[in-house]
C-alpha positions as CSV (number, residue, x, y, z in Angstrom):
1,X,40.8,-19.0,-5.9
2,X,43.1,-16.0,-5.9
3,X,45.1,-14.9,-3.0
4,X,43.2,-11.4,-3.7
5,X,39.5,-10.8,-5.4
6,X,39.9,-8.9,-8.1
7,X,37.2,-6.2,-8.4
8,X,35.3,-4.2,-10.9
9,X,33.3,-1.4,-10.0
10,X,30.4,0.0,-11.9
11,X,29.9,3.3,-10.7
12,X,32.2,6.2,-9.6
13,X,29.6,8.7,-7.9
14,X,29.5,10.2,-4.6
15,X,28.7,6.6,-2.9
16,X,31.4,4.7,-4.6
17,X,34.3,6.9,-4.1
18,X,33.3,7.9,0.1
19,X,32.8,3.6,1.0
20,X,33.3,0.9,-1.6
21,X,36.2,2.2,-3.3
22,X,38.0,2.8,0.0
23,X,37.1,-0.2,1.3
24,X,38.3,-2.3,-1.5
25,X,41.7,0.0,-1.3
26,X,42.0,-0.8,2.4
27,X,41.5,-5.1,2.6
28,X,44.5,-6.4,1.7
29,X,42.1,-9.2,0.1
30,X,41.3,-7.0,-2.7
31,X,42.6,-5.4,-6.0
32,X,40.4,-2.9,-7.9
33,X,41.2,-3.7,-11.4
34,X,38.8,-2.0,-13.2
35,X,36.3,0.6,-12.8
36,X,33.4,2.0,-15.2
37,X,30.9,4.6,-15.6
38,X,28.8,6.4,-18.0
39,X,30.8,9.8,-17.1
40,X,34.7,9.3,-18.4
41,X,36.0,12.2,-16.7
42,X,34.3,10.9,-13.1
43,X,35.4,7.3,-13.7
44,X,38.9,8.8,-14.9
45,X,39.3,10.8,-11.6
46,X,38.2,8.0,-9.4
47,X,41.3,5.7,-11.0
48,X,43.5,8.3,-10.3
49,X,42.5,8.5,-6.5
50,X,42.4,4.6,-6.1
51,X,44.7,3.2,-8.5
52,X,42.8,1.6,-10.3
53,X,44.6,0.9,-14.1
54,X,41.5,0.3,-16.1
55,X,38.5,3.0,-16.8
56,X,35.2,2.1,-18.7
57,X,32.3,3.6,-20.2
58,X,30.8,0.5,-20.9
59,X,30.0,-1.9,-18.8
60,X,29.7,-5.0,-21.0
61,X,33.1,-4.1,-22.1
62,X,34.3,-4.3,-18.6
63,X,32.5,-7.5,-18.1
64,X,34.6,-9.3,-21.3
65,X,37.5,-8.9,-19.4
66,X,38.6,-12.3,-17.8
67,X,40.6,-11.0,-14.8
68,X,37.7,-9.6,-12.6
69,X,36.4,-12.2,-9.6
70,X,33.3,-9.8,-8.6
71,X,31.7,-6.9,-10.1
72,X,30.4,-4.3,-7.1
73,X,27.7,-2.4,-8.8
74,X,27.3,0.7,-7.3
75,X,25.8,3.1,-9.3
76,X,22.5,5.5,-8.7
77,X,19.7,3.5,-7.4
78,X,16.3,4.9,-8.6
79,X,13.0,4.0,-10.9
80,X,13.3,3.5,-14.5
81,X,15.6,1.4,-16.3
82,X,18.3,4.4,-16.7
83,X,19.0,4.2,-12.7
84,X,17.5,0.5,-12.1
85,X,20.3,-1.9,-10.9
86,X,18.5,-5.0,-12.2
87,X,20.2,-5.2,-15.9
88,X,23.6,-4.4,-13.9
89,X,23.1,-6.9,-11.4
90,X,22.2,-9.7,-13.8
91,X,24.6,-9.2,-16.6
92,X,27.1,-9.7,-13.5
93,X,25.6,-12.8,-12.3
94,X,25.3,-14.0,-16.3
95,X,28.8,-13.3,-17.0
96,X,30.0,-15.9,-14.6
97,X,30.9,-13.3,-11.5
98,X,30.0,-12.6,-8.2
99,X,28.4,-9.4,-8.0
100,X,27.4,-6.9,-4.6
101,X,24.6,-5.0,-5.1
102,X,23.0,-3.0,-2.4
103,X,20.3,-2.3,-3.9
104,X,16.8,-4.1,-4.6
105,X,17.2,-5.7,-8.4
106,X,13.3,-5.5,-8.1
107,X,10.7,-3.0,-7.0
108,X,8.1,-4.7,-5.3
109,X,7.9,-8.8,-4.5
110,X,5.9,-9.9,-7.7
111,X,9.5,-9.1,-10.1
């Protein structure tokens, strides 16, 4: 194991930037190494902030890297598979990586 998780974050909005990204920046048992989101400009800004050297729009792009212990995805929570966390969560988990995910990967007990 590394002497610090290296993180990836999917998902530079409001949430992301005001707790996890600060959070990660603050334990000395972390190292954000890569953040994405569909918005450049946003994810571009939030590297800037937290020091963070790599920025991606995609996140299966950011998943091919081999450097990144756990994936935190952290992006807008909602119905429909354009704010659903499930394909997120699960392409983590299926690349190899840990993943946190706040979020319900399914919308009622039966999924």
């Amino acid at each position: 194991m590394p002497e610090k998780l290296r993180v990836g974050v999917i998902g530079a909005g409001r949430w992301s930037a005001s707790a996890h990204l600060p959070g990660f920046t603050r334990s000395p048992l972390s190292e954000l190494v890569a953040i994405c989101d569909r918005d450049r400009e946003l994810a571009e800004r939030r590297a800037k902030e937290f020091n963070i050297p790599h920025v991606y729009t995609d996140y299966q792009e950011m998943l091919a890297r081999e450097d990144i212990d756990v994936v935190d995805v952290c992006t807008r929570g909602g119905i429909g598979d354009r704010d659903n966390h499930e394909p997120l969560a699960f392409a983590v988990l299926e690349s190899g990586r840990h993943c946190l995910c706040e979020k319900p990967v399914a919308h009622d007990y039966k999924n």
